[in-house]
N, C-alpha and C positions, 0 to 999 in steps of 0.2 A: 322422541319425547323431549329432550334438549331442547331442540331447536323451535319444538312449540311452546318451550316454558319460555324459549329467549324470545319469539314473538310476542306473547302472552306481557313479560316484562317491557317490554318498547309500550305497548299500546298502555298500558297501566301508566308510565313512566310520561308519556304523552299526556294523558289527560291531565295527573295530577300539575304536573308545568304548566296545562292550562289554568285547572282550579285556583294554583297557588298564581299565575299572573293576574289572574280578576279576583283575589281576597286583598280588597284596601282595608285596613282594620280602621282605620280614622272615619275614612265615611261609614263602615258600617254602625260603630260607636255611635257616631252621630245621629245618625238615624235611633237607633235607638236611645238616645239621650231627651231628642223632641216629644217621646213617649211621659216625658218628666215635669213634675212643675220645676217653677225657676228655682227653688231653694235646695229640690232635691238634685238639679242640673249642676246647680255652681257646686254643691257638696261632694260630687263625685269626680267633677271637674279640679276641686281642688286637691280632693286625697287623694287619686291616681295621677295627676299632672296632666289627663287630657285634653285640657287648653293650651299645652303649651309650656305651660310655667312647669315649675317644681311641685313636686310631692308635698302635702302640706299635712302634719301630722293631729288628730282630733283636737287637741288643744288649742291646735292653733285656730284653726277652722272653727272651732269654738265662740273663740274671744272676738272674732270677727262677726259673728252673728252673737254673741252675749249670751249665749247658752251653755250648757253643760257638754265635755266631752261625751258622755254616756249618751246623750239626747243627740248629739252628733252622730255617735254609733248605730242607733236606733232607725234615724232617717235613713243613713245609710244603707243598712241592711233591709229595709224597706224599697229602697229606689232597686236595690238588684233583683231584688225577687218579683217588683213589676217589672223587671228588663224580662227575665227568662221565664213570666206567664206568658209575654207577648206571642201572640198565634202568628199573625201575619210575617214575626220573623223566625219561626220555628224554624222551618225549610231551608234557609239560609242558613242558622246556626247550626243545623243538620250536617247542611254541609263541611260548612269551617271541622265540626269534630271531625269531620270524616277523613276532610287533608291534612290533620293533626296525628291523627292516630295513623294513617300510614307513610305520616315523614316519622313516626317516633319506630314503627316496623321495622322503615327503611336502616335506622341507623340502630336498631338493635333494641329498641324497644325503652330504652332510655338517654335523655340529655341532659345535660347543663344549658341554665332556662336563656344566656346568651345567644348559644351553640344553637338550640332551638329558634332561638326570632329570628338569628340572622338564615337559616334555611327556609322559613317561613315567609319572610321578606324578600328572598333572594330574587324571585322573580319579580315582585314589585317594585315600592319603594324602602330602602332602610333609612327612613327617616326618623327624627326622634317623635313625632310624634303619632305614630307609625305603629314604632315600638311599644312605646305607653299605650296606644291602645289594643297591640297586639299582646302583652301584658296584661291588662285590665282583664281582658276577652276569659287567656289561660287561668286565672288569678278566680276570678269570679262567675265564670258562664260555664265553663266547662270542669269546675270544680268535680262534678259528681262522674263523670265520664272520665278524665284523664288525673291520675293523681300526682300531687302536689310532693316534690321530694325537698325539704326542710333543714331541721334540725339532725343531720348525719352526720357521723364519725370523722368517717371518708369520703364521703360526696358535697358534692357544693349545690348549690340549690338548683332544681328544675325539674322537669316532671318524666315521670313514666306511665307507659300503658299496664292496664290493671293486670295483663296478661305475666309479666315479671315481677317475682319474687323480690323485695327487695333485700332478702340474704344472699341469694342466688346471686346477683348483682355484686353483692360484696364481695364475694369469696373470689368474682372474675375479677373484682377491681385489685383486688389482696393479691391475686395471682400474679398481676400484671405489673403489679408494685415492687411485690418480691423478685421477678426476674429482673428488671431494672436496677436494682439496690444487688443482686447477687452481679450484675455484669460489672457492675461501678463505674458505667463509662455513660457518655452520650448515645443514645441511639435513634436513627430513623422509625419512623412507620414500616419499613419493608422489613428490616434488624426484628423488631420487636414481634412481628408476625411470623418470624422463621421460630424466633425461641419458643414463642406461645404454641405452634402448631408441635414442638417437638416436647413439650410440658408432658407432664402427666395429665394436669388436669385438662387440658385439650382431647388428649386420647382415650379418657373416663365422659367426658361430662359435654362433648361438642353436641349434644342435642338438645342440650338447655338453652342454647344461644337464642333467645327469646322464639323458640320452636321453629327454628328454620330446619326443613326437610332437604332440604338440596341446598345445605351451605359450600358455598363457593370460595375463593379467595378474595373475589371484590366486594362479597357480604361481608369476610370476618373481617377484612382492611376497615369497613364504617362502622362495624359494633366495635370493634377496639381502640378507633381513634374517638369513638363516641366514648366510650371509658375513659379513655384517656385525659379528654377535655374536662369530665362531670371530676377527676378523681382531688381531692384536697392534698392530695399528698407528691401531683406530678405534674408538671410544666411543660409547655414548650419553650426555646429561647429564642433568638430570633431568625435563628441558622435551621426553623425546623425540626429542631433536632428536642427530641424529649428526655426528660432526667427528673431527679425529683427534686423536688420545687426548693429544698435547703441549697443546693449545691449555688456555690458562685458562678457557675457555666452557667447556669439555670434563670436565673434570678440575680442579677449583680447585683451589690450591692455599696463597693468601694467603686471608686473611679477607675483604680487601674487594672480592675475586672471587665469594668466596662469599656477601656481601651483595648484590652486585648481581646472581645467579643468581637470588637469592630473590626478591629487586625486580620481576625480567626475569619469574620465573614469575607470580607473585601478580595481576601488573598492575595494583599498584594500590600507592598512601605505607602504610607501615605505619609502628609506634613502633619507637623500636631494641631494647625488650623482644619484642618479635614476635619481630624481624628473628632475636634472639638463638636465640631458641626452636624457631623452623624451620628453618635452619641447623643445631644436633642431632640435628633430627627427617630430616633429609635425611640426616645419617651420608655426608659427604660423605668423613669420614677418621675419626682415633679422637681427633681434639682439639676439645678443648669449648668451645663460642663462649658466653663471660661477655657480659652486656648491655653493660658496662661499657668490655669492650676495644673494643664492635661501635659503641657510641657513639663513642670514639675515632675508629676508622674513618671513619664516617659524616660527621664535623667536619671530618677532616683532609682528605678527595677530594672533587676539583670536582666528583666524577662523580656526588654526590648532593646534595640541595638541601634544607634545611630548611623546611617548610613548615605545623609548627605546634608543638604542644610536646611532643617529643621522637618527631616524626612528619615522615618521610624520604619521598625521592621520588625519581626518575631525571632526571637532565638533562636526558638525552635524549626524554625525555617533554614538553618543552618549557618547564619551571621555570625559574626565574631565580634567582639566589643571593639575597640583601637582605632587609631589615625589611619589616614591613607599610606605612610611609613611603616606604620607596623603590617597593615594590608600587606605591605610590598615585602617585607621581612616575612612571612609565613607563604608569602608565592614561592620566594626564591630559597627558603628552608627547603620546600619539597619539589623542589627541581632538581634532575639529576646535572644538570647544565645551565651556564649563565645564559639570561634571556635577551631579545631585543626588549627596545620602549613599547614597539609595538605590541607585543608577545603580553609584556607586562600592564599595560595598558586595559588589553582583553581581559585580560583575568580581574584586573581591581574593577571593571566596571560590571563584574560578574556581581558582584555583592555591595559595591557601592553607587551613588547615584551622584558623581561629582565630574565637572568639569579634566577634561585631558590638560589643561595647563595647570591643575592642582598637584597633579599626579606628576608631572616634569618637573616640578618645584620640589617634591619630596625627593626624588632621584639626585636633586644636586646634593642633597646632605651627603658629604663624602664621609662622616665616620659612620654613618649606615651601610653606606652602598659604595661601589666599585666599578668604574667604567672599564672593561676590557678593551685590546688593539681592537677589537672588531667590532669596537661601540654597542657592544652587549653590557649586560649589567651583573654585577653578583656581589652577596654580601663582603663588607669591607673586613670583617673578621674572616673571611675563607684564606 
């Protein structure tokens, strides 16, 4: 029976990849837009941004044609409701519900309306205006078939099939918030699926998962990252890694959160001109991290460690603050025996990123250090 529900799944899985690579929502918009006189065209062209441009709000759309918002409203709601008397593009629109309602199955029976275009798009194009019209489509045509998820607590906008409760919804989202906030740490998609499956409410309640009878582990993996995405309360960062959405790991918000995000991801010392650089490239907000402030940063927190010339590291990585001198005092502290250059050498280039003539340079300070007959080295206090 497996094996014909995993056939059964391929072929299903096949078609829709097709359905969804022939759904261009622009042209089909379009096509339905010529159905329109010109004033009801440009008026829906303006308020969804289907041309292209911006969202234009009734007022404004208004003042442009010197009529009343209200009379704006009016037209509007008239040009959609000749979109979806249209006969000749029933069949079509038929369709689109149809690959709507089983990408919202697929991932659990609800999204976040991003989460939703870009898997709607994925086989096409995600272009912006793509979007807007695959937006418009969800927004306005398919209102009475797919519902519209709004003004919620805990969720962020985007739709669900009629099929799921949106309490039932809540309590998985509550669930999945609360095991997050009880772990108090970062966790993956695979973390978060070990604790949910070993939940109570997992062991009570796994046949509400929008009535899947044969839920598997790669179903509950798309309905809980599909929760995860829709929830207002929980994040990803840029490590993948989910948390809720207050935390600094989560959502940075000073710079030197944002340094050490970069740090945390990279795994490895960079310069603070990197650090500077990937940090913009991450668009973690809309403010621009100058090298300049990032080096600041970097000087001023214990929480990163200089380790060569103008090349940073994590503490927590096991670095130690100090000179290449002091390096060499904490090598030869935990030596049972004086070392060679060479000896000592290996070990400072263990943790620092500096030239071998930096390091021969600190070794002459003789009230540090001590040359033995046998041109080994050891502290001058021994």
């Amino acid at each position: 029976m497996d094996k014909e529900n995993s056939i059964l799944d391929k072929i299903i899985a096949s078609k829709q990849m097709q359905d969804a690579s022939q759904f261009i929502p622009s042209e089909f918009v379009s096509r339905l837009l010529k159905n329109l006189n010109n004033k009801e065209r440009e008026i829906l062209n303006k308020r969804f941004g289907l041309n292209g441009g911006n969202k234009q709000t009734l007022e404004e759309i208004g003042k442009s044609f010197d009529i009343t918002r209200e009379r704006i409203r009016q037209i509007q709601m008239t040009a959609i409701r000749k979109i979806k008397d249209l006969q000749e593009l029933k069949t079509e629109l038929e369709s689109i519900e149809s690959l709507i309602s089983r990408l919202l199955e697929d991932w659990g029976g609800l999204m976040e309306e991003n989460h939703l275009i870009e898997n709607l798009l994925s086989y096409s194009d995600n272009s912006g205006s793509n979007r807007q019209a695959a937006y418009f489509i969800l927004e306005n045509l398919l209102d009475e078939k797919i519902d519209r998820i709004s003004k919620n607590e805990n969720l962020l906008p985007g739709w669900k099939s009629p099929l799921v409760q949106l309490e039932k919804a809540m309590e998985l989202e509550d669930t999945i918030h609360d095991i997050i906030r009880k772990e108090n740490s970062l966790l993956d998609l695979s973390k978060i699926l070990k604790l949910l499956k070993g939940h109570d409410y997992h062991k009570e309640k796994n046949a509400y998962y929008c009535n899947y009878n044969d839920l598997n582990d790669e179903k509950l993996s798309r309905i809980v990252e599909a929760y995860l995405r829709a929830s207002k309360k929980i994040d990803k960062n840029i490590m993948d890694e989910w948390g809720l959405k207050k935390w600094n790991t989560v959502k940075p918000k000073r710079m030197s959160d944002k340094v050490y995000m970069i740090l945390r991801r990279e795994k490895k010392p960079l310069h603070f001109k990197e650090i500077a650089n990937l940090i913009n490239q991450a668009k973690f907000d809309s403010k621009v991290a100058h090298p300049a402030t990032i080096h600041n940063e970097l000087i001023l927190n214990d929480k990163f460690v200089l380790i060569g010339r103008g090349i940073y590291a994590l503490a927590e990585w096991g670095y130690k603050p100090g000179t290449v001198a002091d390096v060499i005092i904490d090598i030869l502290k935990n030596s049972e025996k004086p070392l060679s250059k060479e000896e000592i050498t290996n070990n400072v280039l263990k943790s620092r990123q500096v030239k071998k003539s930096t390091i021969n340079l600190a070794l002459t300070d003789r009230e540090k250090f001590k040359k033995t007959e046998d041109s080994c080295y050891t502290l001058a206090s021994k």
